[in-house]
C-alpha positions in Angstrom: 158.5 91.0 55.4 155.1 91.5 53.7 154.1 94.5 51.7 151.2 96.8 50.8 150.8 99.0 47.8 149.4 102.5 47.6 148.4 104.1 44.5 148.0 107.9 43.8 149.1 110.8 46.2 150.0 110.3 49.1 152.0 112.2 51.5 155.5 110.4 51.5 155.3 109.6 47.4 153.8 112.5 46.4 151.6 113.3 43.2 152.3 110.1 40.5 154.3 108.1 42.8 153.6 105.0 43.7 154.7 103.5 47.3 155.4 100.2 48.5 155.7 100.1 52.1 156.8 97.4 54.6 153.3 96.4 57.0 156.0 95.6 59.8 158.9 97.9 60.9 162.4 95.4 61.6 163.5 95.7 65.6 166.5 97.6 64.5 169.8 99.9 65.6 168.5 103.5 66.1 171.5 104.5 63.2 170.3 102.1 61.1 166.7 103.4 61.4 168.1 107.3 61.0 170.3 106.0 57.5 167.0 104.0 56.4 165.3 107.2 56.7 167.5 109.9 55.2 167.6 107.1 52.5 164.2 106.5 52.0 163.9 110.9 51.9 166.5 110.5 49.1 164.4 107.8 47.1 161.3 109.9 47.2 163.4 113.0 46.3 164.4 111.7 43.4 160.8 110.0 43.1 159.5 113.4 42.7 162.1 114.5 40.3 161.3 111.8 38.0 157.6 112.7 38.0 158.0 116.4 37.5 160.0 115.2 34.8 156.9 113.4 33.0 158.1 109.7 34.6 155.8 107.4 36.2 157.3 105.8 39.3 157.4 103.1 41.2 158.9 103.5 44.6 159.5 100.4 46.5 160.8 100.5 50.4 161.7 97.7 51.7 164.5 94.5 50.7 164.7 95.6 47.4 167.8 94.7 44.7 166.2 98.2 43.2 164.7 101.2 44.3 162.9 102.9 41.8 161.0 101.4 38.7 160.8 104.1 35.8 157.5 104.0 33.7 157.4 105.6 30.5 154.8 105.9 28.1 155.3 104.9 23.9 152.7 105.3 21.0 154.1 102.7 18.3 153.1 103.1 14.4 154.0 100.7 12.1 154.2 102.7 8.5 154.3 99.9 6.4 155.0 101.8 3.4 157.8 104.1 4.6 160.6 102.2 3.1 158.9 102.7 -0.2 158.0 106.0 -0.4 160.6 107.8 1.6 158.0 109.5 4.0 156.7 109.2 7.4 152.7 109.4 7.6 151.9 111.1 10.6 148.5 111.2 11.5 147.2 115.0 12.6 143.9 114.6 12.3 140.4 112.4 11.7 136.9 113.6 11.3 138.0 116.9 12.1 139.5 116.8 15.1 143.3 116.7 15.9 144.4 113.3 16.5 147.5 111.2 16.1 150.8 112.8 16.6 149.0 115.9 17.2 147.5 114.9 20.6 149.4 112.1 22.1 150.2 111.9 25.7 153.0 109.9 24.8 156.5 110.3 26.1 158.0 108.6 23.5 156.9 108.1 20.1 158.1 104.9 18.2 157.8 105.5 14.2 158.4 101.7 12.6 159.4 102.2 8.7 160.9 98.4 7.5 163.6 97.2 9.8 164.3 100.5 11.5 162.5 102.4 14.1 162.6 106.6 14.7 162.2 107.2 18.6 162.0 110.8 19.9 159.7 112.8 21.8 156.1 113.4 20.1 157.0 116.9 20.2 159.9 116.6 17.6 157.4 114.8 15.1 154.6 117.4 15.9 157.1 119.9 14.6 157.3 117.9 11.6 154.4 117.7 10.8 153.8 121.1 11.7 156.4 122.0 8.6 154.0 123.3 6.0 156.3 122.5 3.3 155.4 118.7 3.9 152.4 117.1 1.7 149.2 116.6 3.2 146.9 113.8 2.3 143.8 112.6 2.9 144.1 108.7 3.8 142.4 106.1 5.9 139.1 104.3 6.6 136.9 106.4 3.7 139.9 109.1 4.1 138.6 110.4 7.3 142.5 111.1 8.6 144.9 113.8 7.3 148.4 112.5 7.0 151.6 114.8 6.7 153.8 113.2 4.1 157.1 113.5 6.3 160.3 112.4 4.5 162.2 109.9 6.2 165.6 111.9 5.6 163.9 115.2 7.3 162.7 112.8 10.5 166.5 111.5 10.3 168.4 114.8 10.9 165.6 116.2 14.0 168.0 116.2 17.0 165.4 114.7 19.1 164.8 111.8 17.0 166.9 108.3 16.9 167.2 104.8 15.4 166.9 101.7 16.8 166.6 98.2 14.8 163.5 96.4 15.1 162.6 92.3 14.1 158.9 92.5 13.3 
């Protein structure tokens, strides 16, 4: 069985869900066909939860060994002096404008300090930085970026936020 891909809405997938469709329909039992459908509604039911949930999906119909594929999106920053300092750097703004941590689209965002990664949503470390007991400093190319001085301990005990090992 061959198949085409469509991208974007569409009226089975929905808004943000891509389909993948068979281009020929299998000579099959009429229950088979009604189970293929109430299970293809399912898929994109849960399709559409995903995406209302901030997923990307991938929605494949068809002889699959899978259903759905999952898309999510990561900013990674590798603070190379983390370990050393005890502190995060997250970025909130350059040449005036908010930037960084501040306006990522992000689902998740990936913190790299040594050996460790923090993972959580960018929302947990915008309330970080947000914290106005944190330093702020000027840093960067001619110190055009305003970094929040985030301690790693603080970034430890968010809820949101976890630890995974990384081998850079």
């Amino acid at each position: 069985m061959s198949f085409a891909r469509s991208v974007g809405t569409d009226e089975e997938g929905g808004r943000g869900v891509k389909v993948t469709k068979p281009t020929t329909r299998r000579a099959d039992s009429p229950a088979w066909i009604s189970a293929k459908e109430l299970g293809d509604a399912a898929e994109i039911a849960v399709a559409r939860a995903f995406v209302e949930r901030g997923y990307e999906v991938n929605l494949a119909f068809g002889k699959r060994k899978h259903d759905l594929i999952l898309v999510r999106r990561a900013e990674v920053k590798h603070d190379r002096r983390a370990v050393e300092s005890g502190h995060l750097a997250l970025e909130v703004e350059h040449n005036g404008e908010p930037s960084g941590v501040a306006v990522s689209d992000a689902h998740l965002w990936v913190h790299i300090a040594g050996a460790s990664a923090l993972v959580g949503p960018p929302e947990a470390f915008r309330e970080l930085a947000g914290d106005s007991k944190w330093q702020r400093v000027r840093a960067g190319d001619a110190s055009r970026s305003l970094i929040v001085l985030v301690p790693v301990s603080a970034a430890l005990a968010h809820p949101s936020i976890s630890t995974m090992r990384v081998d850079l």
